[in-house]
C-alpha positions as CSV (number, residue, x, y, z in Angstrom):
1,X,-1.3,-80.5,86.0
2,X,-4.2,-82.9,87.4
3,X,-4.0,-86.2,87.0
4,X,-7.0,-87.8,84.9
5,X,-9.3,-89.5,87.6
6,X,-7.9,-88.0,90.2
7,X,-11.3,-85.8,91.0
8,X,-13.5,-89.3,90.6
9,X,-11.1,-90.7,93.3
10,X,-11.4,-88.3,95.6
11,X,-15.2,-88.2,95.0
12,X,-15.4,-92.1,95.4
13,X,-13.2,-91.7,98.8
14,X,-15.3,-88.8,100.1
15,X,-19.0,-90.8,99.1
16,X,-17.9,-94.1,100.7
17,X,-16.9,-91.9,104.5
18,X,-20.5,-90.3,104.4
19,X,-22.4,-93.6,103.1
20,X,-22.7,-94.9,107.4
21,X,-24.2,-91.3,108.2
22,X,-26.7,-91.2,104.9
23,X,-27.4,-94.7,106.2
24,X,-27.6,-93.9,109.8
25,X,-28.4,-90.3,110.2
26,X,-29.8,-89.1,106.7
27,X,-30.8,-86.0,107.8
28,X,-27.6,-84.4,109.3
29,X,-25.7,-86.2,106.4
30,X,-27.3,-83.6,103.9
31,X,-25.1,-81.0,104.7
32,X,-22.1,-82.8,103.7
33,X,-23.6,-84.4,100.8
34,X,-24.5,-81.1,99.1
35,X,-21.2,-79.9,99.7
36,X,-19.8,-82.8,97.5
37,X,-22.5,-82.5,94.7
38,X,-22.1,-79.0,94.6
39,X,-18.3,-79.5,94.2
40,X,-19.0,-82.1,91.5
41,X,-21.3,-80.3,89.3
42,X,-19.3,-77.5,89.7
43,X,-16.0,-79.2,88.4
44,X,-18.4,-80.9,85.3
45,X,-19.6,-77.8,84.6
46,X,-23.0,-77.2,85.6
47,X,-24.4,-74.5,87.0
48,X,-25.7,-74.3,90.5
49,X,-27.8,-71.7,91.3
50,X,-31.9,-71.1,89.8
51,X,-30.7,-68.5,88.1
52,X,-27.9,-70.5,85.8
53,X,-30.0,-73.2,86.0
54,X,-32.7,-71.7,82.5
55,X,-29.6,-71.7,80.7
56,X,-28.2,-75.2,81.5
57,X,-27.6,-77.7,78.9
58,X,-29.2,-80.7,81.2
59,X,-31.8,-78.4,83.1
60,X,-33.3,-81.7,85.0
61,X,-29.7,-82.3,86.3
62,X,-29.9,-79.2,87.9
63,X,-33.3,-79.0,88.8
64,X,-32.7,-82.2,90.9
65,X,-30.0,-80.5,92.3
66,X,-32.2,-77.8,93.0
67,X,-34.6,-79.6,94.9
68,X,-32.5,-81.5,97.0
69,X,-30.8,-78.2,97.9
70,X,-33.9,-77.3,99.4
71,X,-34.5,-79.8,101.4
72,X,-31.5,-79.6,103.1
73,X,-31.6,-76.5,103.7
74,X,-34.9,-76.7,105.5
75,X,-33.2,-79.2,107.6
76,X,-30.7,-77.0,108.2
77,X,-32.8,-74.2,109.1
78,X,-34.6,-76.8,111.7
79,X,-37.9,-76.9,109.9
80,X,-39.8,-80.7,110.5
81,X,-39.4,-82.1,106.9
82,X,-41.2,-84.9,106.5
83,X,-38.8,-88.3,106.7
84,X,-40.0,-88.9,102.7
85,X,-38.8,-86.0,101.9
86,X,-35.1,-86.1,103.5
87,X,-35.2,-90.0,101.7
88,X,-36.3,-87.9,98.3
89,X,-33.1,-86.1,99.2
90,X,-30.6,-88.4,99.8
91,X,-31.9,-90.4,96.2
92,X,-31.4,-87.3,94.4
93,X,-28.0,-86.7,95.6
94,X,-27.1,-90.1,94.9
95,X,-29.1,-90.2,91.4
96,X,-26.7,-86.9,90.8
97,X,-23.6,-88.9,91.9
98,X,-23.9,-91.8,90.3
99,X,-24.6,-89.5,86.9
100,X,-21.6,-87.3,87.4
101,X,-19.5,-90.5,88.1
102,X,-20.2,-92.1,84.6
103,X,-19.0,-88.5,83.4
């Protein structure tokens, strides 16, 4: 059996190691921060994909997952994103973690 808050603890742990890379190197943090948001939408309960995402309960939760996703994953694929865009990023990621959180 899971202990209750054990989840948010690891989540806190796991935001507060990437927080110097977001701060320093926002760009190659992405990666790792939309491993973790994935992880915690999953384990709330929200879908994940486009596809899920017309049937979801909060579709702007997921939608700003969504668009985050993308981003990174231009960055990933080594396309120039504009530095606004990889900031728009990081917010939504941290909009979504702060949310999932207060869960």
């Amino acid at each position: 059996m899971v202990e209750p808050g054990l989840d948010r603890h690891e989540w806190e742990t796991e935001w507060q190691a990437l927080e110097p890379l977001v701060v320093d190197a926002p760009a190659e943090a992405l990666p790792e921060v939309d491993r973790l948001i994935e992880r915690m939408l999953v384990e709330q309960g929200y879908p994940t994909t486009e596809a899920e995402a017309k049937e979801a309960a909060e579709p702007g939760v997921v939608a700003e997952f969504l668009e985050a996703r993308r981003i990174t994953n231009l960055v990933e694929a080594g396309k120039a994103v504009d530095p606004g865009d990889i900031g728009a990023a990081i917010t939504g990621y941290r909009n979504l973690y702060e949310l999932l959180l207060a869960e």
